[in-house]
Each structure stands twice: as structure tokens, then as C-alpha cells.
N, CA, C and O atoms as a printed pandas DataFrame, in Angstrom:
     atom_number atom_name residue_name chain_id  residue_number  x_coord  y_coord  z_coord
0              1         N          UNK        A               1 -110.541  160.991  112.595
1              2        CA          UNK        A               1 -110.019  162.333  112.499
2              3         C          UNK        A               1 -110.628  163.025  111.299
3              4         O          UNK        A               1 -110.919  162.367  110.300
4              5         N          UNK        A               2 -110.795  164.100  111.352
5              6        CA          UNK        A               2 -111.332  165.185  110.753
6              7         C          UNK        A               2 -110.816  165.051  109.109
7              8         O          UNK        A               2 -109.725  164.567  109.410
8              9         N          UNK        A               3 -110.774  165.100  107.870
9             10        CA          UNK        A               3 -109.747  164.873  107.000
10            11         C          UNK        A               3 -109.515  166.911  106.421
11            12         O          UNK        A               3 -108.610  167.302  105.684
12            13         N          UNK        A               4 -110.628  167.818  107.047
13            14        CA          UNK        A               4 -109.852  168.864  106.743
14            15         C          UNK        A               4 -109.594  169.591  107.514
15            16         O          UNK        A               4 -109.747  170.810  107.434
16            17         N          UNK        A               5 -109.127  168.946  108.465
17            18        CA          UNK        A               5 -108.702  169.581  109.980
18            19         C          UNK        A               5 -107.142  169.845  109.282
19            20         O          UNK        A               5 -106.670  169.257  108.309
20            21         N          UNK        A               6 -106.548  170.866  110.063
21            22        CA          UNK        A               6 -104.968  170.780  109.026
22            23         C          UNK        A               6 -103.901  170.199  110.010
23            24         O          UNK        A               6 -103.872  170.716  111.126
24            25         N          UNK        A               7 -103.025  169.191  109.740
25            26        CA          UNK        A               7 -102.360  168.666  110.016
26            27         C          UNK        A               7 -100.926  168.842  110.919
27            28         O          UNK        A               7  -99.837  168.813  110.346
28            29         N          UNK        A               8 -100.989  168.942  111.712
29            30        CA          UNK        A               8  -99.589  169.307  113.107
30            31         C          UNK        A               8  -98.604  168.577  112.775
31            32         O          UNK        A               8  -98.706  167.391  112.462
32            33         N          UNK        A               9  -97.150  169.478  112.829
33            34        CA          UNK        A               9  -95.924  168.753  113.110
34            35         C          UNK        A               9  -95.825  168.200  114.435
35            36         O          UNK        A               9  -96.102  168.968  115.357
36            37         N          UNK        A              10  -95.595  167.401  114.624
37            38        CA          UNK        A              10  -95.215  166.581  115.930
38            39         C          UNK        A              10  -94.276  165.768  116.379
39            40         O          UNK        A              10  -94.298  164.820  115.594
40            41         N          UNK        A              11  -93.056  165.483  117.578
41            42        CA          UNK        A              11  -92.132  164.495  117.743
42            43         C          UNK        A              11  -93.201  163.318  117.715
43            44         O          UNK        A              11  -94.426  163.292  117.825
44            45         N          UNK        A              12  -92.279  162.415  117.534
45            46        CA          UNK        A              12  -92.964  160.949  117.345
46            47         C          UNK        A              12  -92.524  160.199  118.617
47            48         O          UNK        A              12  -91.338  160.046  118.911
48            49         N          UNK        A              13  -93.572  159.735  119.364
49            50        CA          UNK        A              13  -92.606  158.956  120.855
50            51         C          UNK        A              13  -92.429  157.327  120.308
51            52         O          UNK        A              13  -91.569  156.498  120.607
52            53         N          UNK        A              14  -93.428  157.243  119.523
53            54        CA          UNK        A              14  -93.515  155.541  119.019
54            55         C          UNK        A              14  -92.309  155.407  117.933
55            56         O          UNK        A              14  -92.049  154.203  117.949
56            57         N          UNK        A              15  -91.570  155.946  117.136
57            58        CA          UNK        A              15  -90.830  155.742  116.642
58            59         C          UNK        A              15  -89.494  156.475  116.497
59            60         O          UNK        A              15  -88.819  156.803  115.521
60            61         N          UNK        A              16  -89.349  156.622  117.903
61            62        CA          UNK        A              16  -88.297  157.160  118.028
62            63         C          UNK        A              16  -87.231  157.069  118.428
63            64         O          UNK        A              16  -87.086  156.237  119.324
64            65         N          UNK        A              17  -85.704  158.039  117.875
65            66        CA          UNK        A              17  -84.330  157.175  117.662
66            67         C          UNK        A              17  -83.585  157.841  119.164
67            68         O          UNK        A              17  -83.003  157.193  120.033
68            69         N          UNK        A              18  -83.790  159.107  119.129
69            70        CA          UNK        A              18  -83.196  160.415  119.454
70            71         C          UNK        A              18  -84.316  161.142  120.050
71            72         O          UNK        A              18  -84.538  160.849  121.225
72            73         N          UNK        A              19  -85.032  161.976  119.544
73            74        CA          UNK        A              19  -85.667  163.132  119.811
74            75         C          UNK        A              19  -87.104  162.842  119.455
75            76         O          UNK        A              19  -88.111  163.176  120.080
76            77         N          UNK        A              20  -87.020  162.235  118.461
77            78        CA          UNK        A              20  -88.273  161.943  117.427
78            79         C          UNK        A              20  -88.779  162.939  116.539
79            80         O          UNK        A              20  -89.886  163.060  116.014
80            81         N          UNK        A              21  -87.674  163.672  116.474
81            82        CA          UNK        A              21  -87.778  164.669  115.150
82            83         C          UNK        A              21  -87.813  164.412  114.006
83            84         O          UNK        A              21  -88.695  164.993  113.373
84            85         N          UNK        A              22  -87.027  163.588  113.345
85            86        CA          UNK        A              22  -86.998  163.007  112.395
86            87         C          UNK        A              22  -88.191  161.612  111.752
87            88         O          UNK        A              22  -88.194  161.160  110.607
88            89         N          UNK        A              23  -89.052  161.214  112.847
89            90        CA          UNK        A              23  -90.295  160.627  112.948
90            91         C          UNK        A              23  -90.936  161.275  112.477
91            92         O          UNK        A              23  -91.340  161.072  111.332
92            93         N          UNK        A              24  -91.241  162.219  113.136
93            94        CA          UNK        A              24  -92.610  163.208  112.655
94            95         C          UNK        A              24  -92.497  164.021  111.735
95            96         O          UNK        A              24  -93.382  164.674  111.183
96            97         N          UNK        A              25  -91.103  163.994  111.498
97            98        CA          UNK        A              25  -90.711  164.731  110.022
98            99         C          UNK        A              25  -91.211  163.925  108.936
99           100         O          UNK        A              25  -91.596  164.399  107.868
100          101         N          UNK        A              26  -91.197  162.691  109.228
101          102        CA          UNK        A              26  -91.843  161.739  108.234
102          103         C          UNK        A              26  -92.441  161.864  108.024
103          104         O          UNK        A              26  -92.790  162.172  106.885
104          105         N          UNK        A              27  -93.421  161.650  109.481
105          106        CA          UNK        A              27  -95.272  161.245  109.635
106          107         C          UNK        A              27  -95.343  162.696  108.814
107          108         O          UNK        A              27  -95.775  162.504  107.677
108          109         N          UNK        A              28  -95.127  163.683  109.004
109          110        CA          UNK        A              28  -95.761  164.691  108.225
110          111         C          UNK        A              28  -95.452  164.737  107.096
111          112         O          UNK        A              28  -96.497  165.237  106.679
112          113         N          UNK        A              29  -94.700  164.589  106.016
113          114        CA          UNK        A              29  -94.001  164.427  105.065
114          115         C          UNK        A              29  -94.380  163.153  103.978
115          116         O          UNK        A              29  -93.948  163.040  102.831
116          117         N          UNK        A              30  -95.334  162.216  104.702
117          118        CA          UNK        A              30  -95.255  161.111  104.527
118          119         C          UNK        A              30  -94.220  160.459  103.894
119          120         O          UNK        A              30  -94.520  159.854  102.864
120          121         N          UNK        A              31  -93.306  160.440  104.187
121          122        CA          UNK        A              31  -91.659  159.948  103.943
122          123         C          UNK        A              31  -91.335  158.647  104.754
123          124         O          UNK        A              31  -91.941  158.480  105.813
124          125         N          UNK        A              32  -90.801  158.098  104.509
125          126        CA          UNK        A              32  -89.994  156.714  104.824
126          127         C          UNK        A              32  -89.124  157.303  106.178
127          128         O          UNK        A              32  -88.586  158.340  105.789
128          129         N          UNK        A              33  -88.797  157.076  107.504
129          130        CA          UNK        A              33  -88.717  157.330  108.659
130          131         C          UNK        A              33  -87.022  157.539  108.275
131          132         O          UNK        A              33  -86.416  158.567  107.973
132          133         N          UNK        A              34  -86.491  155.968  108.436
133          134        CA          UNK        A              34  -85.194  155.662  107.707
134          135         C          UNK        A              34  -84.452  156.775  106.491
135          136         O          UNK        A              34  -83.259  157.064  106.589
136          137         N          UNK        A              35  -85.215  157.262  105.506
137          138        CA          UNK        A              35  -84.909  157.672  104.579
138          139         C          UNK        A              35  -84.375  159.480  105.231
139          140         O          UNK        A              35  -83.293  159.987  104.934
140          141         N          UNK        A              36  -85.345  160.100  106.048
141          142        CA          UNK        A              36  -85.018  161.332  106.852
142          143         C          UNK        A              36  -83.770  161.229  108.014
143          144         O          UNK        A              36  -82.984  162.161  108.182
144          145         N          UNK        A              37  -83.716  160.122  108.688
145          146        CA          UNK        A              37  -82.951  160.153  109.301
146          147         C          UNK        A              37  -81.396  159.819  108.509
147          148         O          UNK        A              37  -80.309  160.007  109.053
148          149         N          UNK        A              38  -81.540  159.422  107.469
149          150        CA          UNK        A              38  -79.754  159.298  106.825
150          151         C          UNK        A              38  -80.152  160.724  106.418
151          152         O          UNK        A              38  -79.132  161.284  106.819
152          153         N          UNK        A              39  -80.958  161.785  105.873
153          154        CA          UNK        A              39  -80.723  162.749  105.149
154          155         C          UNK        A              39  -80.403  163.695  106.116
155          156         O          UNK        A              39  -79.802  164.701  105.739
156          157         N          UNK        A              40  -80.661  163.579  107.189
157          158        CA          UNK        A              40  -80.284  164.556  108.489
158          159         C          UNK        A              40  -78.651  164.378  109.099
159          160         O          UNK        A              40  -77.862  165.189  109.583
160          161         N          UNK        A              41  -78.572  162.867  108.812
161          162        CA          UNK        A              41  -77.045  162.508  108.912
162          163         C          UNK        A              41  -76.059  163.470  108.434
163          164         O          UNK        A              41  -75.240  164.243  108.930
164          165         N          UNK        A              42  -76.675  162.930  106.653
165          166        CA          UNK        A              42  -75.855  163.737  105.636
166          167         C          UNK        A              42  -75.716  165.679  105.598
167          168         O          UNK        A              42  -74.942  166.555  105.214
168          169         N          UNK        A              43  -77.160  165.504  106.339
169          170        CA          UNK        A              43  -76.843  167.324  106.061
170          171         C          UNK        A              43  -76.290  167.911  107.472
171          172         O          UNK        A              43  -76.149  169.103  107.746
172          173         N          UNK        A              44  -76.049  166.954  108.184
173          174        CA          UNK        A              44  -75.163  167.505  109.747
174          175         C          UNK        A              44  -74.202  167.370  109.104
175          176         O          UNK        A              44  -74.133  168.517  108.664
176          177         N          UNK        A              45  -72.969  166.617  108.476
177          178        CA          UNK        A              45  -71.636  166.277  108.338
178          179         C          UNK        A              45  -71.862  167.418  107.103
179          180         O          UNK        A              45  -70.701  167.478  106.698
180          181         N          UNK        A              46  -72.366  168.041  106.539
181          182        CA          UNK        A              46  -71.746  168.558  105.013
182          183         C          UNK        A              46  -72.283  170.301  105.488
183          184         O          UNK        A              46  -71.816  171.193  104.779
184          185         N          UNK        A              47  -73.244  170.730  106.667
185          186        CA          UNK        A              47  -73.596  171.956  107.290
186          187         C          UNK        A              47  -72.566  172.624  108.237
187          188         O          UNK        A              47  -72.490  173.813  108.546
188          189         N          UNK        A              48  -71.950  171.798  108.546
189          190        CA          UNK        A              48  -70.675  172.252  109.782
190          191         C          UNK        A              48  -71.642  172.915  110.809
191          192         O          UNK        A              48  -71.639  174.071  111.234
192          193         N          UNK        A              49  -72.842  171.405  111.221
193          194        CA          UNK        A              49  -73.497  172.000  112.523
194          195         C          UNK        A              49  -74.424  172.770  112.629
195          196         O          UNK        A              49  -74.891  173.280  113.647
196          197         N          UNK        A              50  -74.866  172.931  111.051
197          198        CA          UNK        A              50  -76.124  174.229  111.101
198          199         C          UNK        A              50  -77.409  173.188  111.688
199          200         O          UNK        A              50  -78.143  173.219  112.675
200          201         N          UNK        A              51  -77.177  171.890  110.032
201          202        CA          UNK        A              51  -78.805  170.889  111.032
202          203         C          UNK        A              51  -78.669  170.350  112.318
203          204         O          UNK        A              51  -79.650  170.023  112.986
204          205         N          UNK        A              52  -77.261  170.214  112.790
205          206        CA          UNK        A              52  -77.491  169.946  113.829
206          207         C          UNK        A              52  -78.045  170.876  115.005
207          208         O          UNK        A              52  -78.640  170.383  115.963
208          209         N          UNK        A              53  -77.857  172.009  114.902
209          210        CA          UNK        A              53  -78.754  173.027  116.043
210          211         C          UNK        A              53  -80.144  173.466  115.589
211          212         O          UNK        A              53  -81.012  174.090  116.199
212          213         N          UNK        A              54  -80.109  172.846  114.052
213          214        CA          UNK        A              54  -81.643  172.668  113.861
214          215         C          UNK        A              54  -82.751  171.965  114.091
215          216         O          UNK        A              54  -83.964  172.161  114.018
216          217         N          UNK        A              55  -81.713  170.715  114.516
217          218        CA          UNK        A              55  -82.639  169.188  114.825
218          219         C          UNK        A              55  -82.755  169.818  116.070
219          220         O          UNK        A              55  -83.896  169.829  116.531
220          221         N          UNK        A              56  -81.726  170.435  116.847
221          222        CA          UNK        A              56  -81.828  170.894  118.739
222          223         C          UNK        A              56  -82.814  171.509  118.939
223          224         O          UNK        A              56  -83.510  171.342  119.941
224          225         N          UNK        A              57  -83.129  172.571  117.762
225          226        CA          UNK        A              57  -84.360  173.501  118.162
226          227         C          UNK        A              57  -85.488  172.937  117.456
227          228         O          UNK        A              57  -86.548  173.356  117.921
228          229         N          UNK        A              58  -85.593  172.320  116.718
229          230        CA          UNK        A              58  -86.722  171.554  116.680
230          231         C          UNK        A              58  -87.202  170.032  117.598
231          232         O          UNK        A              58  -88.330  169.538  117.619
232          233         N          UNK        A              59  -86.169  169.607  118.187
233          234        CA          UNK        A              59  -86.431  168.556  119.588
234          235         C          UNK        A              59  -87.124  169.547  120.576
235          236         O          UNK        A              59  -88.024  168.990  121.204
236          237         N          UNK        A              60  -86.938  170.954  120.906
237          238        CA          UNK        A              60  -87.319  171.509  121.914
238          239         C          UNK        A              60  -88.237  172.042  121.704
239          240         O          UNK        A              60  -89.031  172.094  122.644
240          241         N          UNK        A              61  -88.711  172.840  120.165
241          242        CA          UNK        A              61  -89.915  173.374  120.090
242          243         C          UNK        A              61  -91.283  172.287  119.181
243          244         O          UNK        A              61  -92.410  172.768  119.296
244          245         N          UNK        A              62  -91.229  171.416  118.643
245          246        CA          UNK        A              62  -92.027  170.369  118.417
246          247         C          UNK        A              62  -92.587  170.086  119.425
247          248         O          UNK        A              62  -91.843  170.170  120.402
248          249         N          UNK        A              63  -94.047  169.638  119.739
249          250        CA          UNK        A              63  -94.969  169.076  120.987
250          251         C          UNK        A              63  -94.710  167.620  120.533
251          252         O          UNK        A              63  -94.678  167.146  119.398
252          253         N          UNK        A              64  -94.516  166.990  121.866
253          254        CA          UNK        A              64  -95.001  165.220  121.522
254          255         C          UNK        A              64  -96.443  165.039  120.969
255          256         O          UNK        A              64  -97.443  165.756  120.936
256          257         N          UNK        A              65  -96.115  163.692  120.519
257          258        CA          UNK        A              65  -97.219  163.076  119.842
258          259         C          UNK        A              65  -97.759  162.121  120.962
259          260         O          UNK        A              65  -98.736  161.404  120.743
């Protein structure tokens, strides 16, 4: 791959829990997979539902990987 080609958000199908939003939130992020998915936990229970219709619209508008 190109190294200054610029880099796509993408669901992740290989490591995925749910949606694979939180995968490719990684892969792009280079973040620990595990580490996004408790922080998405935490910010659904303390948003009253905001990340959660954020993770929804980002499951639907993200392309697979």
C-alpha cells in the first residue's frame, strides 16, 4: 500500500463484536480494539443514548473492510 495514500475509516469484518465500528475505530486510531469498545460502553451509559445512535449511524454509514 501506498504510505501517502490517505487512510479510510472502515467497519472491520475480521474483528468484529457488533457492527465493527469500534474495530476500525481502532484500526484507524491505532488504538487497542478492547480499549474503544469499553470506552463506547462507558460513553453509551453516561450520554443517555447520544453514542449509542452514534455507533447506529456510523454501523450504517462506514463501508466494510
Amino acid at each position: 500500500m501506498n504510505s501517502s495514500a490517505p487512510r479510510r475509516l472502515l467497519r472491520s469484518r475480521d474483528n468484529q463484536m457488533i457492527g465493527g465500528v469500534c474495530a476500525g475505530l481502532a484500526n484507524y486510531f491505532h488504538l487497542d480494539t478492547n480499549l474503544v469498545r469499553v470506552l463506547t460502553v462507558i460513553a453509551a451509559l453516561f450520554s443517555f443514548g447520544t453514542a449509542l445512535v452514534a455507533y447506529l449511524a456510523a454501523w450504517v454509514l462506514m463501508p466494510n473492510h
